[in-house]
VOLOPA-999201 format. One record per atom (N, C-alpha, C): residue in one letter; x, y, z. Coordinates in steps of 0.05 Angstrom, whole numbers, plus 5000, padded with zeros to 4 digits. Atoms other than C-alpha are relative to their C-alpha. Layout:
<atoms>
AXYZ/...
</atoms>
This chain:
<atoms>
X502649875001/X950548714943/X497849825009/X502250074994/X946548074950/X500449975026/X500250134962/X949547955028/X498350315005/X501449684991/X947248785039/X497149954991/X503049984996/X940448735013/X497849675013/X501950224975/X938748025052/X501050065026/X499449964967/X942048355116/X497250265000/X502149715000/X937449025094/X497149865005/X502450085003/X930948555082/X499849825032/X500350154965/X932848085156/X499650175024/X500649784980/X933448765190/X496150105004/X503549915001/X926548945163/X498649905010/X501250214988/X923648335186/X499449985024/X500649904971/X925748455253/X498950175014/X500549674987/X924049185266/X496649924991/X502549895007/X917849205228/X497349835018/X501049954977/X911649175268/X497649714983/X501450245014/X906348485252/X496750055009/X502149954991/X898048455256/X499249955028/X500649924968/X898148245330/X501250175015/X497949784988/X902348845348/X496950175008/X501549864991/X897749265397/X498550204985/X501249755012/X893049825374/X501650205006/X498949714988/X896350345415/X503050024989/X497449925001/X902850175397/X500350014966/X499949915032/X901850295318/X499250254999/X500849605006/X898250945331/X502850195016/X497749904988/X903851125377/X502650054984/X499049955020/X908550995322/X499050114966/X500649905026/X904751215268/X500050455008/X500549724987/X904051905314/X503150114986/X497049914996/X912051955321/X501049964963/X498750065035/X913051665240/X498950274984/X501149855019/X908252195208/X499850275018/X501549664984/X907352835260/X503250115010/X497449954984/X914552845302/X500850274982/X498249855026/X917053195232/X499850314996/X501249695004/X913153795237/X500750225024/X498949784979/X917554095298/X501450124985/X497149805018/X922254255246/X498550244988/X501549745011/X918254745211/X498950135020/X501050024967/X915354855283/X502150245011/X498149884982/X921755085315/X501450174978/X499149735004/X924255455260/X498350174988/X502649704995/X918255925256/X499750145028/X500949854973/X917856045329/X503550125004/X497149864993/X926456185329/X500050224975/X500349675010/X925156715274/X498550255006/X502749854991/X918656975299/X501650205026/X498349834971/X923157135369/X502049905009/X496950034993/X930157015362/X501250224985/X498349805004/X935857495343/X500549954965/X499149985024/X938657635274/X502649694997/X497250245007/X944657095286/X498249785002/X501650255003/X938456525303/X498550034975/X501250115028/X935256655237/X501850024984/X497850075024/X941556675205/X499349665002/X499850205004/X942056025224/X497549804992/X503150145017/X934655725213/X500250034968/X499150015037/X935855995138/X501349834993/X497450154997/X942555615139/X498249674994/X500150334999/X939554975166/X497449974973/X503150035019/X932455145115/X502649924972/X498950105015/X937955145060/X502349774990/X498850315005/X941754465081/X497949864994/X501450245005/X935654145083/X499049954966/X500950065029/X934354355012/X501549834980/X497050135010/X940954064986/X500149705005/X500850394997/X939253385020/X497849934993/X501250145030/X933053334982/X500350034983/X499350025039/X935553474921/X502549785005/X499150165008/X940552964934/X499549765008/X502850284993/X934352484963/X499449924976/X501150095027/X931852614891/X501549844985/X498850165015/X938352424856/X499949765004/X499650244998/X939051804895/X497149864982/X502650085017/X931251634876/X500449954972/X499950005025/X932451774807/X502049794988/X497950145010/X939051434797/X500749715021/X500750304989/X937650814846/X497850045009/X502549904980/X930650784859/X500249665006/X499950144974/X929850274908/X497449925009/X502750034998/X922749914918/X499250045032/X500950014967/X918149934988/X500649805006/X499950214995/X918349385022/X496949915003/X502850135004/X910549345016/X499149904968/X499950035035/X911649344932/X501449744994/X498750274997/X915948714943/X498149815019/X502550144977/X910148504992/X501749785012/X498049994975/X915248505047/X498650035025/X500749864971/X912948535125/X497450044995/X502749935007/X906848855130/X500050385013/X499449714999/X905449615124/X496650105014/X502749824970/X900550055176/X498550234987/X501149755011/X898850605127/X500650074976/X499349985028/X897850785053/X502050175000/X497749845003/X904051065026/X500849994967/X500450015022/X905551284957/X503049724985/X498350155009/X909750744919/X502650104981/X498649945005/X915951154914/X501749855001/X497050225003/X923750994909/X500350035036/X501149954968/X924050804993/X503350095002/X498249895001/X931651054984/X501050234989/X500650074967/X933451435029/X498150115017/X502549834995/X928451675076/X499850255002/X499649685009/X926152365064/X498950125035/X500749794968/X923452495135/X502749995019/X497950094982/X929452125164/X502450304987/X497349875016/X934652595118/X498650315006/X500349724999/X929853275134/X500750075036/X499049884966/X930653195218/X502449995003/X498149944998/X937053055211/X502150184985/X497249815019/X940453515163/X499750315016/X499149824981/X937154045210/X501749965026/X497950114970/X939953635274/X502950124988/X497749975007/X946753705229/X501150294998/X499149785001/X946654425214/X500450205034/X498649974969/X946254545293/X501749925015/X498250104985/X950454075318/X502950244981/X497049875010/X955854415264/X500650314995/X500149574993/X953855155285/X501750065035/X500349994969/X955854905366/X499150115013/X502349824982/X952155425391/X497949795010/X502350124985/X946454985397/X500949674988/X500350255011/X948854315382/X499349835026/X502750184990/X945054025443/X498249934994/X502450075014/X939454145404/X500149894988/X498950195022/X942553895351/X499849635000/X500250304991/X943753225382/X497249875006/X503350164986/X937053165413/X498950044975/X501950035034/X933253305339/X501949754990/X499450285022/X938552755314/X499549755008/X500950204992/X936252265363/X496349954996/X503549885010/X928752555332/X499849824977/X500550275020/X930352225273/X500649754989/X499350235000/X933251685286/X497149825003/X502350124991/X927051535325/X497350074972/X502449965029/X922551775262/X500749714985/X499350205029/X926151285213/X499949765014/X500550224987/X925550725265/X497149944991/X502849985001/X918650875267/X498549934972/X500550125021/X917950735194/X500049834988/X498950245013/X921850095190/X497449905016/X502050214990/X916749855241/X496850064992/X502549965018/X911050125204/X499149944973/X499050155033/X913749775136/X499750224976/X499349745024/X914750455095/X502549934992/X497549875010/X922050405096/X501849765011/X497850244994/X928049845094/X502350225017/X498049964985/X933349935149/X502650274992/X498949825005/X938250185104/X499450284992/X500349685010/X934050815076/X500550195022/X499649744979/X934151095143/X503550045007/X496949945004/X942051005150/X500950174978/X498649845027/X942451325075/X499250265005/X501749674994/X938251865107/X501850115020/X498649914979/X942851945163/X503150084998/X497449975003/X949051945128/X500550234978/X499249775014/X947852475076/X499050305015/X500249754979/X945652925128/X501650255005/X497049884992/X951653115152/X501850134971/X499149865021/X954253175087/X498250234987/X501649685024/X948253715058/X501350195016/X498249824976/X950554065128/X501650244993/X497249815003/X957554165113/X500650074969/X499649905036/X957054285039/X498650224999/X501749694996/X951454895054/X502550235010/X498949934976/X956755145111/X501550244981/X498049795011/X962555505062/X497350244977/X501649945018/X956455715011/X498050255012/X501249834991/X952956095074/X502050225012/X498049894986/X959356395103/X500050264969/X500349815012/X959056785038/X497350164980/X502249905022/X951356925017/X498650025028/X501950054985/X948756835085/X498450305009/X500949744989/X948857545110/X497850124977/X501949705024/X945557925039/X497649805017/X502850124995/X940157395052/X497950015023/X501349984969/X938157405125/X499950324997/X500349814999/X938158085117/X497150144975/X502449995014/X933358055054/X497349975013/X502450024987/X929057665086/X499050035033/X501549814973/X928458005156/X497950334987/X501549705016/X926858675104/X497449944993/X503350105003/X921158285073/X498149855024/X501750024974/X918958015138/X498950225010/X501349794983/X918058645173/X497350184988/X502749895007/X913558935121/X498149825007/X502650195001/X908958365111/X498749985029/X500850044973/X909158275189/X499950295017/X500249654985/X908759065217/X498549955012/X501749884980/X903159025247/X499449835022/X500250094974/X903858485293/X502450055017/X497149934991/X912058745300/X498550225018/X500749764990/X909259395323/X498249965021/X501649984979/X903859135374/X501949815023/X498249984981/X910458765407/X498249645001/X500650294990/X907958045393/X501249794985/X497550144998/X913657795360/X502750274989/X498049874998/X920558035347/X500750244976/X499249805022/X922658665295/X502849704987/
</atoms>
């Protein structure tokens, strides 16, 4: 444990970003660390808004892996919490951040558990791939902004896959009532822009 967390704290050292590091290139990463995240909610509002019944099956799908990998964000938190590396006044950090447990990262573990639920639908696991190279590049973006040690974003990357395929048998038999619930309560709430033909029934 002590060789893993002085390989975790030499990694940090390296990645993370120092006070003569450019202007542009901290807003540039602070852009991609804090905003990138919000395609995910992004892309699956505009693939229910005007995609078919089988693409918001699956947006549900991936909405309920990602829930599964924060709740098992929380357990880790709870049952190893894990300091910042600015609370150990480690590196140096680019932006207030609350002094949570920094294991594992929660942005890093929400782009990829949707990356995961596409890549393991194949239909779209292009997309898939390219959102998992999204947050790779997010959780980079953090080590070098001193939010987050090396390994949180690996811990983020590795239970990914697992919320994924643990959702997968759980939607195969609840997925249909549900997508079907909530297309029913969609259409009311939304009628009247369904009906003027400016997004999908």
């Amino acid at each position: 444990m002590d060789f893993l967390e002085s390989l975790n704290q030499s990694l940090f050292i390296l990645i993370n970003a120092d006070p003569a590091t450019p202007a542009w290139r901290i807003q540039a990463a602070m852009l991609v660390a804090n905003k990138l995240i919000l395609l995910v909610p992004g892309v699956m509002a505009a693939v229910w808004l005007w995609g078919k019944e089988a693409q918001r099956s699956l947006m549900l799908k991936a909405l309920a892996s990602v829930a599964v990998a924060l709740a098992a964000s929380y357990l880790c938190g709870v049952l190893w919490p894990q300091p910042r590396p600015f609370v150990i006044g480690l590196g140096h950090a680019f932006f207030t951040h609350k002094a949570t447990s920094s294991f594992p990262s929660n942005h890093t573990i929400i782009i990829a558990t949707f990356a995961f639920a596409l890549i393991l639908d194949r239909r779209w696991a292009g997309w898939g791939w390219l959102a998992l190279a999204g947050a790779l590049l997010v959780g980079t973006s953090r080590v070098y902004l001193g939010v987050h040690f090396p390994l949180d974003i690996l811990g983020g990357l590795l239970l990914a896959p697992v919320a994924a395929a643990v959702t997968i048998p759980v939607w195969r038999r609840a997925g249909a009532p549900v997508t079907a619930a909530a297309q029913g309560l969609y259409r009311k709430v939304l009628a009247l822009p369904i009906a003027r033909g400016w997004i999908r029934a």
